[in-house]
ROGURO-254721 format. One record per residue (C-alpha): residue in three letters; x, y, z. Coordinates in nm, 3 decimals, padded with zeros to 5 digits, always signed. Example, Ala and Ser with C-alpha at 12.3 -4.5 7.8 and 13.67 -1.06 7.14 Angstrom:
2
> residuo  x  y  z
> ALA  +01.230  -00.450  +00.780
> SER  +01.367  -00.106  +00.714
This chain:
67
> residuo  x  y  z
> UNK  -03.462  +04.100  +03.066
> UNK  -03.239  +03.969  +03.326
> UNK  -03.143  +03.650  +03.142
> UNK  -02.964  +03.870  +02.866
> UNK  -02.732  +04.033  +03.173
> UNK  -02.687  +03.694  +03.274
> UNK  -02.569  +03.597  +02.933
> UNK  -02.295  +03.786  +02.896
> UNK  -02.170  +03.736  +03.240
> UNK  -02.138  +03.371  +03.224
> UNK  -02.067  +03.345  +02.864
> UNK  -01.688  +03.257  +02.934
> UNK  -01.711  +03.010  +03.168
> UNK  -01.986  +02.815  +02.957
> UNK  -01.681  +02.814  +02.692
> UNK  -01.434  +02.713  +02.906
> UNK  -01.665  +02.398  +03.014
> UNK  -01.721  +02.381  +02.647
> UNK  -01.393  +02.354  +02.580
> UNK  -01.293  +02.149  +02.842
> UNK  -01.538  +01.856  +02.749
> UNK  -01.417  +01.866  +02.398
> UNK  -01.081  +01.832  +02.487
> UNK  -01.163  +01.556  +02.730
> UNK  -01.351  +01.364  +02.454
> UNK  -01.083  +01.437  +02.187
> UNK  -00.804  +01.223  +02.462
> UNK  -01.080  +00.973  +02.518
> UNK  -01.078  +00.885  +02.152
> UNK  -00.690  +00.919  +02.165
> UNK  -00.631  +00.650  +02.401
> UNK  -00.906  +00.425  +02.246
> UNK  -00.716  +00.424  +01.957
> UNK  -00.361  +00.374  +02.077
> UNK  -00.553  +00.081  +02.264
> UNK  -00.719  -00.025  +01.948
> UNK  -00.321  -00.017  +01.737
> UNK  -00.197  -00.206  +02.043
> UNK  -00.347  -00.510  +02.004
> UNK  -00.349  -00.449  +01.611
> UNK  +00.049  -00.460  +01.651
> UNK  +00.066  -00.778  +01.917
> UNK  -00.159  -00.999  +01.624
> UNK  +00.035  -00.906  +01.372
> UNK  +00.134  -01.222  +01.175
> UNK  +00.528  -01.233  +01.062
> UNK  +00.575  -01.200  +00.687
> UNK  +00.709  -01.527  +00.551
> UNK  +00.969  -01.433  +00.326
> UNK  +01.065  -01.671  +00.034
> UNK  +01.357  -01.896  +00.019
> UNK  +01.645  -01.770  -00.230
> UNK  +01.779  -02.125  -00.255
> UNK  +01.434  -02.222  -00.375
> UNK  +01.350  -02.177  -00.762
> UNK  +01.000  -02.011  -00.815
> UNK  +00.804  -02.233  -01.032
> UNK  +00.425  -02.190  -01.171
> UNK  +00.322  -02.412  -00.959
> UNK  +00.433  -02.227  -00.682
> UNK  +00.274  -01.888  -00.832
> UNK  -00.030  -02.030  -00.898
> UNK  -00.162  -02.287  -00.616
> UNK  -00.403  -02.125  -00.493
> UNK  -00.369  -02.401  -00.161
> UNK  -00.026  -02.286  -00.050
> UNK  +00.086  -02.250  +00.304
């Protein structure tokens, strides 16, 4: 019966560590992502905008080749 004593009298530092490790993984995953967005944001290719001076045409709308 001595494990039930036991229980009780380490039952808040078993939380703590719980709670600890959780937190710990939670940042982990955190600063993967941020890493992750980083390089999402540095490849990033610019929007090319179109040319107001330029009339849009069908052929322009519908070339499927277009750069």
């Amino acid at each position: 019966m001595g494990i039930h004593y036991d229980y009780k009298s380490t039952k808040s530092a078993k939380l703590m560590e719980k709670q600890a490790k959780r937190e710990k993984k939670l940042a982990e995953k955190k600063a993967k992502r941020l890493a992750k967005e980083g390089v999402k944001n540095n490849e990033e290719p610019k929007e090319k905008s179109l040319d107001a001076s330029k009339p849009i045409t069908l052929d322009f709308l519908t070339n499927p080749n277009k750069e």
